[in-house]
C-alpha positions in Angstrom: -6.5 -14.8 6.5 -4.8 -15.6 10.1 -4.9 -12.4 12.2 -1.4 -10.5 13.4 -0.5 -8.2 16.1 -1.7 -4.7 14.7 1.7 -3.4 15.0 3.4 -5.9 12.7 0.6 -5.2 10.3 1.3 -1.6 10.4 5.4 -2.0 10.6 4.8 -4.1 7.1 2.8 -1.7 5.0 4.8 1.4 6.0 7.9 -1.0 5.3 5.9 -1.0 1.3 5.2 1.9 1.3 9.3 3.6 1.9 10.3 0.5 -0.9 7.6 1.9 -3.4 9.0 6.1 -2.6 12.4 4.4 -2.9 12.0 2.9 -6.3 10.3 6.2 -7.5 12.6 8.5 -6.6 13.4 10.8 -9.4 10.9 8.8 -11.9 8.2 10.4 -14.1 5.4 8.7 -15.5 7.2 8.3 -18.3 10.0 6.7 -16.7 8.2 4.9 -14.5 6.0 3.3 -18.1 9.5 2.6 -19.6 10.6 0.6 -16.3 9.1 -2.8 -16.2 10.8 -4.2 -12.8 10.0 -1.1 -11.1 6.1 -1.5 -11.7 6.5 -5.1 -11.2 8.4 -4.4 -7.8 5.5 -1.4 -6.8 2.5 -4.4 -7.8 3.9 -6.2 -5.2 4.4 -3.6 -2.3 0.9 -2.5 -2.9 -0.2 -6.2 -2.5 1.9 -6.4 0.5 -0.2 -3.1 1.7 -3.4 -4.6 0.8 -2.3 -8.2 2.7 -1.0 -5.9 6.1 -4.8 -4.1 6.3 -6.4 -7.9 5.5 -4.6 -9.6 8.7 -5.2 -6.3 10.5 -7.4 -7.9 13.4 -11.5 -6.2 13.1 -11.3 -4.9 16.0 -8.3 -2.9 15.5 -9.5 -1.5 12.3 -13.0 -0.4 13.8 -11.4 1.5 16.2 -8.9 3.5 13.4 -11.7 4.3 10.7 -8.7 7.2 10.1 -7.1 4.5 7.9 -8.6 3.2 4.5 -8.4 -0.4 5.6 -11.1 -1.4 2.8 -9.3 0.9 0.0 -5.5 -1.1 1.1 -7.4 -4.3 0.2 -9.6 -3.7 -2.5 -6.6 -1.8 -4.2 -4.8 -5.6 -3.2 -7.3 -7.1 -4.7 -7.4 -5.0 -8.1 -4.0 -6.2 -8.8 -3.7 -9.6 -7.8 -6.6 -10.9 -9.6 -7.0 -8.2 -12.1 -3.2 -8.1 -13.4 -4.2 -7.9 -17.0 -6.2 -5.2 -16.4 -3.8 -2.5 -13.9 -4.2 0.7 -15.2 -0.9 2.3 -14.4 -2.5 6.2 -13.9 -4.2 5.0 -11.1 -1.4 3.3 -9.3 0.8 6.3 -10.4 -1.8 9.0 -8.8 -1.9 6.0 -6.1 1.8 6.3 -5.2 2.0 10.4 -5.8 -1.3 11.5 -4.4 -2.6 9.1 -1.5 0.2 7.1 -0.3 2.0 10.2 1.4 -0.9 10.3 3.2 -1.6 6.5 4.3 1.7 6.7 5.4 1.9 9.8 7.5 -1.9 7.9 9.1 0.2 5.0 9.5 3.0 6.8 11.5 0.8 8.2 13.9 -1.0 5.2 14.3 2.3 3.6 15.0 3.6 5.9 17.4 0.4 5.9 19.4 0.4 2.1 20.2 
């Protein structure tokens, strides 16, 4: 993958990460099973995610070990080439329990730069 300005990296995945929020507000698990577009559309933020760490220069991601660069990618990575194989618990506690976080990272990253 080409390299990109860190910031437009950043600017991209927190861009992912608000759609994904968006399209869960108000959803349970239940809900969010039941909703085929809306995992379809979160699949493809978190690949967006996972394609903002990859073009994240080296450099840049060796000097913010604060950010799971690896995790962004391998996550990526999962769904991408292992689509028949998502499990949708993990990208649920994905989106409740460690986005909010990323993003809040992210933020401050951004706002330092």
């Amino acid at each position: 993958m080409s390299e990109h300005l860190p910031k437009v990296c950043i600017i991209d995945a927190l861009d992912s990460i608000d759609a994904i929020f968006e399209y869960c507000k108000d959803l349970e698990f239940e809900d969010y099973m039941n909703d085929r577009k809306t995992r379809d559309a979160i699949y493809r933020n978190i690949e967006v995610i996972g394609e903002a760490a990859d073009r994240t220069p080296q450099y840049f991601q060796l000097n913010h070990p604060e950010i799971p660069w690896q995790k962004m990618l391998s996550t990526r990575n999962s769904i991408a080439h292992g689509y028949d194989k998502i499990n949708d618990k993990i990208i649920w506690n994905i989106i409740n329990n460690l986005l909010p976080d990323l993003k809040s990272k992210l933020e401050k990253l951004l706002d330092s730069l």
